[in-house]
C-alpha positions in Angstrom: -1.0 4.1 -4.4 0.0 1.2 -2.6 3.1 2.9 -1.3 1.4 5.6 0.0 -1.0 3.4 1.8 2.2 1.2 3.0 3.4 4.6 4.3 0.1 5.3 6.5 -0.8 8.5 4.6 -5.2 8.5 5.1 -7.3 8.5 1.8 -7.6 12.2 2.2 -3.6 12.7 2.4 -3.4 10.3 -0.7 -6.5 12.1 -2.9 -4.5 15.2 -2.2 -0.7 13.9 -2.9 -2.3 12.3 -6.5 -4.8 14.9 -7.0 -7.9 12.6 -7.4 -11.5 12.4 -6.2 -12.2 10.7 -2.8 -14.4 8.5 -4.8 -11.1 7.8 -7.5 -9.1 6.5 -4.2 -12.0 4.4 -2.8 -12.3 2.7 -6.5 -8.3 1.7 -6.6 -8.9 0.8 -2.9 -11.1 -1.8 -4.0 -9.6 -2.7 -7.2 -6.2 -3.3 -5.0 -8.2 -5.3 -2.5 -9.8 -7.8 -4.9 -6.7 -8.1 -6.4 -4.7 -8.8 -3.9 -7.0 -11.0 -2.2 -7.4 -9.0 0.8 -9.7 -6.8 3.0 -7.7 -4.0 4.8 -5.2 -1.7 4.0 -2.5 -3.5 6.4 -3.7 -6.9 4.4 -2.8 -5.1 1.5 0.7 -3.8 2.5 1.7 -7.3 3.8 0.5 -8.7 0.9 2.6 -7.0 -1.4 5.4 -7.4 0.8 5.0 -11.2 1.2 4.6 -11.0 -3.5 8.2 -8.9 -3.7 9.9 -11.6 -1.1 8.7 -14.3 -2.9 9.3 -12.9 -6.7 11.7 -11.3 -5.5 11.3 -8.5 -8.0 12.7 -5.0 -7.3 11.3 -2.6 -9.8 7.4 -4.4 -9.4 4.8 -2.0 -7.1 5.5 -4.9 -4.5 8.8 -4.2 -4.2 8.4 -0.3 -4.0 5.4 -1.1 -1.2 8.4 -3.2 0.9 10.7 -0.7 0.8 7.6 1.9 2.0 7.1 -0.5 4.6 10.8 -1.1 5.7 10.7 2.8 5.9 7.6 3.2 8.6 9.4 4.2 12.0 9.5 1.3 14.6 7.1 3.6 16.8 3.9 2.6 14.0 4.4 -1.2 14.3 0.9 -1.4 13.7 1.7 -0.7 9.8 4.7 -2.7 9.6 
């Protein structure tokens, strides 16, 4: 889920990509923000972006979030 949000897809584009309930994404919205130690979905992204640098673990949901991050076009720096 974290990819998708690294990717700037809206909780409506993700409920329909995974095929849950709007109230299924809020609740891993939340569970990723309290783990992660965040508040915001950009929080989020660099957060798990910051994790894979410093692990520096490829195959870990960090990782996969950098390289959906690395992959937003220059023109959205505002999810970079």
């Amino acid at each position: 889920m974290l990819g998708w949000i690294a990717q700037g897809k809206t909780d409506a584009e993700t409920r329909m990509v995974l095929g849950i309930s709007p109230r299924t994404v809020a609740k891993h919205l939340d569970h990723i923000f309290d783990k992660l130690g965040v508040e915001t979905r950009t929080a989020a992204v660099v957060r798990a972006v910051e994790t894979a640098r410093c692990d520096g673990h490829s195959h870990s949901a960090s990782a996969s979030s950098a390289r959906a991050v690395a992959a937003v076009p220059e023109s959205m720096p505002s999810l970079r």
